[in-house]
N, CA, C and O atoms as CSV, one atom per row, in Angstrom:
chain,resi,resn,atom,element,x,y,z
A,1,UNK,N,N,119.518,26.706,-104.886
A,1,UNK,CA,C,118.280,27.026,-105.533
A,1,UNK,C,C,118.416,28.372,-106.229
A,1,UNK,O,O,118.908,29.366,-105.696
A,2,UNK,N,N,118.046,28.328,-107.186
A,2,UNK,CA,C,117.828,29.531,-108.196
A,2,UNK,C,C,116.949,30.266,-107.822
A,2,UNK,O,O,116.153,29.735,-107.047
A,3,UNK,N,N,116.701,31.717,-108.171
A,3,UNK,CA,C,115.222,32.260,-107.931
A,3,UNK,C,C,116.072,33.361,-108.734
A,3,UNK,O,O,117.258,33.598,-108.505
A,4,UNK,N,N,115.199,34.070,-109.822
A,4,UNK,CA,C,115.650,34.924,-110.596
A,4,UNK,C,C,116.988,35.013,-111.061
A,4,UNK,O,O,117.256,36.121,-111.524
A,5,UNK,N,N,117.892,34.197,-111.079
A,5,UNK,CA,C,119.161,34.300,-111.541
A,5,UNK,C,C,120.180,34.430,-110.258
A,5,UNK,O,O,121.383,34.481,-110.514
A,6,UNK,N,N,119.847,34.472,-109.197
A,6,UNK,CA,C,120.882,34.944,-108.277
A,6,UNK,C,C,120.925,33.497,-107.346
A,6,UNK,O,O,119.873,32.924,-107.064
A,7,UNK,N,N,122.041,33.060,-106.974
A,7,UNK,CA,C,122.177,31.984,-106.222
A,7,UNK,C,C,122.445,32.256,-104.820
A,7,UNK,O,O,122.856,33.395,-104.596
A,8,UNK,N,N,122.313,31.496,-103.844
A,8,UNK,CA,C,122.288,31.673,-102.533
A,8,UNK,C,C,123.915,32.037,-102.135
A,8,UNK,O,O,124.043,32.728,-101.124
A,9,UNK,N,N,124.761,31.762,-102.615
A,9,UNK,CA,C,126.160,32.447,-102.522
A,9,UNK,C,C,126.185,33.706,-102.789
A,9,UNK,O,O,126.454,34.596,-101.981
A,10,UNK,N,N,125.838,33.876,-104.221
A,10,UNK,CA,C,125.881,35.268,-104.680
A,10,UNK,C,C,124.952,36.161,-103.619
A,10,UNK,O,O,125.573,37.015,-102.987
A,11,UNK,N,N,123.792,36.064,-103.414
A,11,UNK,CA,C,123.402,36.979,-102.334
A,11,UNK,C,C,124.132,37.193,-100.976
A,11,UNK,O,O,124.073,38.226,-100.308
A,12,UNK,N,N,124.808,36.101,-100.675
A,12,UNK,CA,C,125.675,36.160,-98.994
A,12,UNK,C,C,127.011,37.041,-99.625
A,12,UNK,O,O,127.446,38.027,-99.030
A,13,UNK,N,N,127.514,36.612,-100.735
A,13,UNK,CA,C,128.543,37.761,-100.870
A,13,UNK,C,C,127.729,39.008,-100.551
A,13,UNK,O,O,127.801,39.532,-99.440
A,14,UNK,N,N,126.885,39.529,-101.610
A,14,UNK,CA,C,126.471,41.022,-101.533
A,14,UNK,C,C,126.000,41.595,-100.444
A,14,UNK,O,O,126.038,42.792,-100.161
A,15,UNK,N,N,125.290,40.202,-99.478
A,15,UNK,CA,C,124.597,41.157,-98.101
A,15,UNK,C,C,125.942,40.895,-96.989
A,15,UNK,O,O,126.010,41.627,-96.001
A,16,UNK,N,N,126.810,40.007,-97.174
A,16,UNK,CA,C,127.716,40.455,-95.848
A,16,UNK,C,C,128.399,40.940,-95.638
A,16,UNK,O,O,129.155,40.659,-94.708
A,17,UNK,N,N,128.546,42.170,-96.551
A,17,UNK,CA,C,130.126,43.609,-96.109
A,17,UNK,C,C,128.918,44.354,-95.626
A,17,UNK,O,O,129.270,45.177,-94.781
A,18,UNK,N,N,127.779,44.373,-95.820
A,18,UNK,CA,C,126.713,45.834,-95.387
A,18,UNK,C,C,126.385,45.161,-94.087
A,18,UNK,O,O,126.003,45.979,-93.250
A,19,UNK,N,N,126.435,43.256,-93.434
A,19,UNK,CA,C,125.788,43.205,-92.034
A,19,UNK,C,C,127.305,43.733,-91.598
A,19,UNK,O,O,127.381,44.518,-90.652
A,20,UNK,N,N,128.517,43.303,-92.288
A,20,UNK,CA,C,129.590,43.454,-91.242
A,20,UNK,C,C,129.889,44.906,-90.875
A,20,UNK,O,O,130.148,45.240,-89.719
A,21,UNK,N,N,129.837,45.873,-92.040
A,21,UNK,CA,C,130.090,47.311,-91.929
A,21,UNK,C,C,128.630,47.840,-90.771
A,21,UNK,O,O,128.812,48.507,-89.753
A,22,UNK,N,N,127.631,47.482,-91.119
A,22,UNK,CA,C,126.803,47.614,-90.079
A,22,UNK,C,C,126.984,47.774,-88.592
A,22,UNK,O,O,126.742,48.768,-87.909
A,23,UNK,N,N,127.534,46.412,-88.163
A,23,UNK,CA,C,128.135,46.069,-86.889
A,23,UNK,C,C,129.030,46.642,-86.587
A,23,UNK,O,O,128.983,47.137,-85.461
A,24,UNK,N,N,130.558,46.918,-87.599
A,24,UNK,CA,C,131.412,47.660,-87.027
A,24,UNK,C,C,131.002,49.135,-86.412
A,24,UNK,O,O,131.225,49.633,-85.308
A,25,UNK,N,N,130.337,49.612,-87.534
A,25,UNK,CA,C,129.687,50.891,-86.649
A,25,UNK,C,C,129.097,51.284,-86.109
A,25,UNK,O,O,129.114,52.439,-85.684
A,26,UNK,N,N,128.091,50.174,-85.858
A,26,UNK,CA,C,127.068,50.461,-84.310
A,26,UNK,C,C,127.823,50.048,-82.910
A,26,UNK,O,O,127.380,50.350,-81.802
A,27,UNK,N,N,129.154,49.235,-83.158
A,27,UNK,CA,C,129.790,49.724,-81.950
A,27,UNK,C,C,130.985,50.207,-81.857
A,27,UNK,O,O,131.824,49.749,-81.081
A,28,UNK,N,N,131.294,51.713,-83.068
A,28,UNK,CA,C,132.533,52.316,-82.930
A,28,UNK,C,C,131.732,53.464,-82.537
A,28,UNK,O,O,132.505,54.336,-82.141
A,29,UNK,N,N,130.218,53.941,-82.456
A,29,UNK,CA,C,129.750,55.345,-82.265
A,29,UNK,C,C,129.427,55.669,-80.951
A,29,UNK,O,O,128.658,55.161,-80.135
A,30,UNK,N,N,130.355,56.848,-80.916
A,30,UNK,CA,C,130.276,57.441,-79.276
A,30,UNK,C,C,129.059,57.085,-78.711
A,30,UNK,O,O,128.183,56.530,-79.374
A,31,UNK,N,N,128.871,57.514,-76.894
A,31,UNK,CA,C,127.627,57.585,-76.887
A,31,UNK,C,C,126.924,56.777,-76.250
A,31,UNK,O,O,127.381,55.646,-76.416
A,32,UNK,N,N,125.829,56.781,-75.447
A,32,UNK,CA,C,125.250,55.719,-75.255
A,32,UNK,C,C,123.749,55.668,-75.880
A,32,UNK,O,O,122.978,54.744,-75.621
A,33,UNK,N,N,123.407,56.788,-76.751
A,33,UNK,CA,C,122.229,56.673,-77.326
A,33,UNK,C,C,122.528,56.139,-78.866
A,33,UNK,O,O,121.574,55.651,-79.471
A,34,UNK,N,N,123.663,56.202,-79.443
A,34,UNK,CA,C,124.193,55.296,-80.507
A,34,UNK,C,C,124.434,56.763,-81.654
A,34,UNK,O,O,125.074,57.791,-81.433
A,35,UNK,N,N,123.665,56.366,-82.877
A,35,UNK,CA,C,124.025,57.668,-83.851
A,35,UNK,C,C,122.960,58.251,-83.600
A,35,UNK,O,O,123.014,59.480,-83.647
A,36,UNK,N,N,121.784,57.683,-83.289
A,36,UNK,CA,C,120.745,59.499,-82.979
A,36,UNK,C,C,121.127,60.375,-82.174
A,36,UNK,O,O,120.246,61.169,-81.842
A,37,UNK,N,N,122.390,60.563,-81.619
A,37,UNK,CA,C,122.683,61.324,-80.313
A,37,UNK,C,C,124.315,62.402,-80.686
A,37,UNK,O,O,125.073,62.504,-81.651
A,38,UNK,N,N,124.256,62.831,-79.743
A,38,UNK,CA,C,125.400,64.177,-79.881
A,38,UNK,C,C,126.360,63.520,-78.408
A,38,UNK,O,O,127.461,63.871,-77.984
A,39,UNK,N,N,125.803,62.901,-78.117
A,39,UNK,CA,C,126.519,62.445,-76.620
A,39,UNK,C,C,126.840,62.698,-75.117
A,39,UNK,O,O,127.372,62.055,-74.212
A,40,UNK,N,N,125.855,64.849,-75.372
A,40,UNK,CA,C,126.278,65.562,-74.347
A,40,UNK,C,C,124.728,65.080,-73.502
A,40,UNK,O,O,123.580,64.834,-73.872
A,41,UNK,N,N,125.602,65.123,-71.930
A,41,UNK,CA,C,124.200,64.475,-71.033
A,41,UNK,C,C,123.466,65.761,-70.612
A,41,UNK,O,O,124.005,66.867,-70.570
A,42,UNK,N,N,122.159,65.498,-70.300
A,42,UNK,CA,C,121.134,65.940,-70.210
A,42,UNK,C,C,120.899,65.932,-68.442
A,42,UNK,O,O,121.645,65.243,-67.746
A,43,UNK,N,N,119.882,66.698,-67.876
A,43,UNK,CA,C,119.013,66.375,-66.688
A,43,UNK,C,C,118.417,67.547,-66.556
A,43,UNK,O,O,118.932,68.631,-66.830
A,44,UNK,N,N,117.063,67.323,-66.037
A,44,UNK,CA,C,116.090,67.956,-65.888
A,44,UNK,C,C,114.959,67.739,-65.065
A,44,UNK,O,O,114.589,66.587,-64.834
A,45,UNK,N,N,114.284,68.864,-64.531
A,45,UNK,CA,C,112.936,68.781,-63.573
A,45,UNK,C,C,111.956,68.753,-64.596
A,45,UNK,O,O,111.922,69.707,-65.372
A,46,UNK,N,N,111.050,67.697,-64.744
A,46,UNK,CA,C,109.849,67.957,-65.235
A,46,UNK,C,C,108.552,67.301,-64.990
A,46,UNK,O,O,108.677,66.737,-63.903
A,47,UNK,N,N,107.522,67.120,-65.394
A,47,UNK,CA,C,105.847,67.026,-65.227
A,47,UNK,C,C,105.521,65.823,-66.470
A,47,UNK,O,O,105.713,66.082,-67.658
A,48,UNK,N,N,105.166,64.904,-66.145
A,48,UNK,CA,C,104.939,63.946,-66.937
A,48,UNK,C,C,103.671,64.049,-67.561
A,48,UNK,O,O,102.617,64.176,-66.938
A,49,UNK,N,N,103.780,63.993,-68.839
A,49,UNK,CA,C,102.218,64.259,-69.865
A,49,UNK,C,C,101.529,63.041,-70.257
A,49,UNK,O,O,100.368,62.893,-69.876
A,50,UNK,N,N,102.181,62.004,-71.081
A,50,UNK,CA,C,101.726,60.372,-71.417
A,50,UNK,C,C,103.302,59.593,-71.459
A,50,UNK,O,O,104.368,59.993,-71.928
A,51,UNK,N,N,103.068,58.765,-71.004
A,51,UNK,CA,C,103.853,57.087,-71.159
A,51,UNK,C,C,103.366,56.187,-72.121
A,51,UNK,O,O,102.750,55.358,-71.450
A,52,UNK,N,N,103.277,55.841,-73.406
A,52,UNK,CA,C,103.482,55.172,-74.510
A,52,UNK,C,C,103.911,53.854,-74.854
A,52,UNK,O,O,103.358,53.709,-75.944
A,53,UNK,N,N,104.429,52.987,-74.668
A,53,UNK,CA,C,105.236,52.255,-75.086
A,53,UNK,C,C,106.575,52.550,-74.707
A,53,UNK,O,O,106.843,52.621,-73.507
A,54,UNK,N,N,107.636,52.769,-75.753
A,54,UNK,CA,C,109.299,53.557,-74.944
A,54,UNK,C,C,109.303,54.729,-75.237
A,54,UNK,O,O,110.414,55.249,-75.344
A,55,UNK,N,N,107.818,55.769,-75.528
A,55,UNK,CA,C,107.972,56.845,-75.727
A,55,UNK,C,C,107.261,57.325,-74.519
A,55,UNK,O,O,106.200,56.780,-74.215
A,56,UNK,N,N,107.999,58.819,-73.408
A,56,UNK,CA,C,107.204,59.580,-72.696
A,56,UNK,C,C,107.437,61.141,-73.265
A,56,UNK,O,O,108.411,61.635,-73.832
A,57,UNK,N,N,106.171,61.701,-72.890
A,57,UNK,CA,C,106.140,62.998,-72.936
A,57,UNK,C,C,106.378,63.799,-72.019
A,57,UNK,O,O,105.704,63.173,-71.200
A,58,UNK,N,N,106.733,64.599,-71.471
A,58,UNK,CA,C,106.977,65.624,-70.663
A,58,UNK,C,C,106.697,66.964,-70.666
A,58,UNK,O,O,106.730,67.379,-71.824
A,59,UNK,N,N,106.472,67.706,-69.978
A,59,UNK,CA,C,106.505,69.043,-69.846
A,59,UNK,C,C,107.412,69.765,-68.951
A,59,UNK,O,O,106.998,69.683,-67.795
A,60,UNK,N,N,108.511,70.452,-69.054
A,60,UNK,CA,C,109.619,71.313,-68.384
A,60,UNK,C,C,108.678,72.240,-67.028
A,60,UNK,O,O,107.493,72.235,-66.694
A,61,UNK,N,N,109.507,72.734,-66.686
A,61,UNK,CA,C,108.473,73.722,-65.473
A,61,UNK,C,C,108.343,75.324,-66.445
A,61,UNK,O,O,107.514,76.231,-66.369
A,62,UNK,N,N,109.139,75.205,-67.023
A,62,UNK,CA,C,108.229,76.608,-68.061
A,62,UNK,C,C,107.807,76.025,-69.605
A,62,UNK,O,O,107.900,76.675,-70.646
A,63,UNK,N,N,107.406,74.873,-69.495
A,63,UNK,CA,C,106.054,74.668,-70.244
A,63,UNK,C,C,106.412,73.944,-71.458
A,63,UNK,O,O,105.515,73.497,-72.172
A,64,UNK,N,N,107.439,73.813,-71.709
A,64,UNK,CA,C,108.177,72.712,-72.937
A,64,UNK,C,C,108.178,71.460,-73.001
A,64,UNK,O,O,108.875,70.652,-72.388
A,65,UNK,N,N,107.166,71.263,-73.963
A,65,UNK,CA,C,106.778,69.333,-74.229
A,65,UNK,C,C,108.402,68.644,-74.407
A,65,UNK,O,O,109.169,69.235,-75.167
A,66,UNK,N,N,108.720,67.821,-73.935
A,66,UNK,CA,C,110.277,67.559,-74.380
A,66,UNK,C,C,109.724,65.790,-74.416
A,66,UNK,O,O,109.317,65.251,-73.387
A,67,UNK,N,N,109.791,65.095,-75.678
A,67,UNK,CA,C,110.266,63.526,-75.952
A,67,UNK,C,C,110.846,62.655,-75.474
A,67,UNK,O,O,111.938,62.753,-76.034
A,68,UNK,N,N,110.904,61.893,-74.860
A,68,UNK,CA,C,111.852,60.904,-73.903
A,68,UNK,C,C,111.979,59.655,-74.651
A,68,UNK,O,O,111.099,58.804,-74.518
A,69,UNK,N,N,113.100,59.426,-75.520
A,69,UNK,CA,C,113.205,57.724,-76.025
A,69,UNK,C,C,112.953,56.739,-74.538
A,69,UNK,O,O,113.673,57.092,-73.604
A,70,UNK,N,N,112.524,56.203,-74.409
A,70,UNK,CA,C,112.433,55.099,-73.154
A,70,UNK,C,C,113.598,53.865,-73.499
A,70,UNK,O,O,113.876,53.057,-72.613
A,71,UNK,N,N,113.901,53.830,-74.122
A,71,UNK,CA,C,114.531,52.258,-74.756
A,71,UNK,C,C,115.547,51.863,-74.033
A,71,UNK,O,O,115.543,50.688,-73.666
A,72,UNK,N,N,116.463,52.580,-73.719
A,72,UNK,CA,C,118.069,52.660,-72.427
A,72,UNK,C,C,117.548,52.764,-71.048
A,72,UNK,O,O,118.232,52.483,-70.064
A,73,UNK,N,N,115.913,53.312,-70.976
A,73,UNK,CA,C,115.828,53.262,-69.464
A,73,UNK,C,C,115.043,51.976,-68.822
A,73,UNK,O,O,113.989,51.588,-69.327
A,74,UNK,N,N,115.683,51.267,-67.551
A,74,UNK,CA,C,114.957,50.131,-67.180
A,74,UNK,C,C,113.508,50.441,-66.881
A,74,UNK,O,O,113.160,51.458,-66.281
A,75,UNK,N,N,112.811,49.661,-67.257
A,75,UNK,CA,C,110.957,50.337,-67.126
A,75,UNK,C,C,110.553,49.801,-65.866
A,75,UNK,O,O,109.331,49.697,-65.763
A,76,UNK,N,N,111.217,49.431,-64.878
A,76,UNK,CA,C,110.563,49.643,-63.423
A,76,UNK,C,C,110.889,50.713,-63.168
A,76,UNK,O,O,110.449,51.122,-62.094
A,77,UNK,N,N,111.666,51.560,-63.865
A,77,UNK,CA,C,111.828,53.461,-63.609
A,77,UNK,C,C,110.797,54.488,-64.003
A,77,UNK,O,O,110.743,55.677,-63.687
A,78,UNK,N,N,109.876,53.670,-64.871
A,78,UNK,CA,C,108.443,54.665,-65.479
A,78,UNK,C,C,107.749,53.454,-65.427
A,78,UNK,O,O,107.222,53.846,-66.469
A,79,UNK,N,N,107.281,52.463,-65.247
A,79,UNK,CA,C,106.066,51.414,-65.183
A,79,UNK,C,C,105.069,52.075,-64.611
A,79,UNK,O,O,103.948,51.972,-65.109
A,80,UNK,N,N,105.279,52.894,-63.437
A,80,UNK,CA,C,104.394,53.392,-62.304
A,80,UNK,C,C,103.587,54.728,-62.573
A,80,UNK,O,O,102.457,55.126,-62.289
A,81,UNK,N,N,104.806,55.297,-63.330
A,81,UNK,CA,C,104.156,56.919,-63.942
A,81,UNK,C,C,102.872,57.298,-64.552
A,81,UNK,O,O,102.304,56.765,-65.505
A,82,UNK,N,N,102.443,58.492,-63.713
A,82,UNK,CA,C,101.308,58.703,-64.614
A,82,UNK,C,C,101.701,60.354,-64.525
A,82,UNK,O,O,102.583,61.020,-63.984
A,83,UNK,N,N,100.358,60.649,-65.494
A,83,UNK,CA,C,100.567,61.957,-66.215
A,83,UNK,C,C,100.512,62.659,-64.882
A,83,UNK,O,O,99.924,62.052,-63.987
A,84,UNK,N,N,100.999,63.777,-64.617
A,84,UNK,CA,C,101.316,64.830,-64.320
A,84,UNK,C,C,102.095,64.383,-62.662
A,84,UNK,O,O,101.904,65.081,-61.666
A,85,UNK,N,N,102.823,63.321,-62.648
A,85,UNK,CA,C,103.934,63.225,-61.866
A,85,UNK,C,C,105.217,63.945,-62.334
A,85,UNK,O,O,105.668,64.102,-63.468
A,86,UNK,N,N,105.714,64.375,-61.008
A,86,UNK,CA,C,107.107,64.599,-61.584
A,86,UNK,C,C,108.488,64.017,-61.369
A,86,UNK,O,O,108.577,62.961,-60.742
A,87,UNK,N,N,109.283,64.456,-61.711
A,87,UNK,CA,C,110.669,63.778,-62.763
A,87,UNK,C,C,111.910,64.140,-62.884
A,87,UNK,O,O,112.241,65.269,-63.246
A,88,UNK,N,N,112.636,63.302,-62.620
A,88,UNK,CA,C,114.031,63.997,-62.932
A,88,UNK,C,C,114.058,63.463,-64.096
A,88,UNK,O,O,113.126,62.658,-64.102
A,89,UNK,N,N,114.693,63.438,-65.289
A,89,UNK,CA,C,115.165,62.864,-66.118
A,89,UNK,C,C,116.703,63.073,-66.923
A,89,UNK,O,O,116.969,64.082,-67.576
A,90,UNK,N,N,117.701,61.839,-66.722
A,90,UNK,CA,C,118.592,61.842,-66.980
A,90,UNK,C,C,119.260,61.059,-67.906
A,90,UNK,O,O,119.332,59.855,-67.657
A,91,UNK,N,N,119.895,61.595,-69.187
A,91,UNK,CA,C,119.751,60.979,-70.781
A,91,UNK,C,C,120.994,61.781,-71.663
A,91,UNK,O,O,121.972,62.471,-71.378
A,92,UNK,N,N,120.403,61.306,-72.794
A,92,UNK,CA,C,121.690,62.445,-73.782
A,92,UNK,C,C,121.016,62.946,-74.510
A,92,UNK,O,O,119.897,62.440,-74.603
A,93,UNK,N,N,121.263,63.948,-75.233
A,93,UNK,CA,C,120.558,64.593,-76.384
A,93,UNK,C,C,120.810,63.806,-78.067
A,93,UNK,O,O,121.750,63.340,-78.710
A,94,UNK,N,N,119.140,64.048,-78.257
A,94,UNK,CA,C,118.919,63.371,-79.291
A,94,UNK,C,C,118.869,64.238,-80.705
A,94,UNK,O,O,119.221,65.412,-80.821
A,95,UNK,N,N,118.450,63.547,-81.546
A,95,UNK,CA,C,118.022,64.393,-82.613
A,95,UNK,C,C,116.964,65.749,-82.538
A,95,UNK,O,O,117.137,66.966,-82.481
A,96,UNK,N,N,115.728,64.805,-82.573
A,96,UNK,CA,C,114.359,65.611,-81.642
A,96,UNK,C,C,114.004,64.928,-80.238
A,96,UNK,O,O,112.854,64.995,-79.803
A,97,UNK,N,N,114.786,64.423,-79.704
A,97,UNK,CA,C,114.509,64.044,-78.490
A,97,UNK,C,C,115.845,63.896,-77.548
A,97,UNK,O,O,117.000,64.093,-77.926
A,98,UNK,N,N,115.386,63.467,-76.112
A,98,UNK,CA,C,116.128,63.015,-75.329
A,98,UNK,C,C,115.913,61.516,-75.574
A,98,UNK,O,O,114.880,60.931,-75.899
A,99,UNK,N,N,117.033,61.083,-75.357
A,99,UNK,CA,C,117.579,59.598,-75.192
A,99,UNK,C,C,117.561,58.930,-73.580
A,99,UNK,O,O,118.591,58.454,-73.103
A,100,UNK,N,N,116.424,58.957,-72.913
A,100,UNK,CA,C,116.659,58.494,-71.244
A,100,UNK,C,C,117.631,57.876,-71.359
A,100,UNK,O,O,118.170,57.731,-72.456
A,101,UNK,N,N,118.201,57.239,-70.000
A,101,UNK,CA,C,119.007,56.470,-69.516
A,101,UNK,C,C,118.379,56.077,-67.981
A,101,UNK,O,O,118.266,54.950,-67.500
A,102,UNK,N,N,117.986,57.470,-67.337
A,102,UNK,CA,C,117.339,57.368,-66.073
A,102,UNK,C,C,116.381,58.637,-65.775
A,102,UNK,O,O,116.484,59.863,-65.828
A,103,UNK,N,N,115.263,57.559,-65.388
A,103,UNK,CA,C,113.905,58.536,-64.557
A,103,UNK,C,C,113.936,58.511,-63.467
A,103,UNK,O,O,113.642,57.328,-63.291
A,104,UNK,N,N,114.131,59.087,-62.100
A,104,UNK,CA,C,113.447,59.245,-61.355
A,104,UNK,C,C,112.510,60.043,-61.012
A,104,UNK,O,O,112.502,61.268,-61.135
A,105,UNK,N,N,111.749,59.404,-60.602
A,105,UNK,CA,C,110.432,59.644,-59.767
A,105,UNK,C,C,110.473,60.640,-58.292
A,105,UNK,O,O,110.958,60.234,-57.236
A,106,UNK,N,N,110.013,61.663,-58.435
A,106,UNK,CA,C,109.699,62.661,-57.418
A,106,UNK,C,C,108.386,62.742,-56.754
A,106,UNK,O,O,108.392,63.440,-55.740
A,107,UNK,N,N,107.079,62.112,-57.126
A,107,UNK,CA,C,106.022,62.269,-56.511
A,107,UNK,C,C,105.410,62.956,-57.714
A,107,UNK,O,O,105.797,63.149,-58.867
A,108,UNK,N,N,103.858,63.381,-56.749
A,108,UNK,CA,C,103.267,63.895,-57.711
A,108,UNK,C,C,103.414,65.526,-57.642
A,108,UNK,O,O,102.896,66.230,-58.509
């Protein structure tokens, strides 16, 4: 089928070096947070602010909101959390965030 001049071949040529180059490099990059990350691990004591979706907020014990990607961490590890529990949290460094991997739970 035609649609503007381009045939269904001609588009699979042009889109499959960008899915294949794609793939090769989402699994040649260090890391377990992928390319948003630097790779060096993280851990920390902190105070839980909101749980989101795969985003949590945090607060450090001297007072620093710090980002938590949720996406790498299993969510029976924060399902339970509420704001101002505290936290270990263990991850890699992100761009503007941490990349979890693992929450535990300390109480409140």
């Amino acid at each position: 089928m035609r649609r503007w001049g381009v045939t269904r071949s001609t588009r699979l040529r042009l889109v499959l070096p960008a899915i294949v180059a794609a793939l090769v490099l989402s699994t040649a990059l260090p890391g377990r947070g992928g390319a948003g990350t630097d790779g060096r691990g993280v851990r920390f004591l902190a105070r839980v602010s909101w749980v989101a979706a795969e985003t949590m907020v945090v607060a450090t014990e001297d007072g620093v909101a710090v980002s938590v990607d949720l996406r790498e961490v299993p969510q029976d590890e924060y399902q339970r959390l509420a704001s101002g529990d505290r936290v270990l949290v263990i991850g890699v460094l992100g761009r503007n965030r941490i990349v979890g991997t693992t929450i535990r739970s300390l109480g409140p």
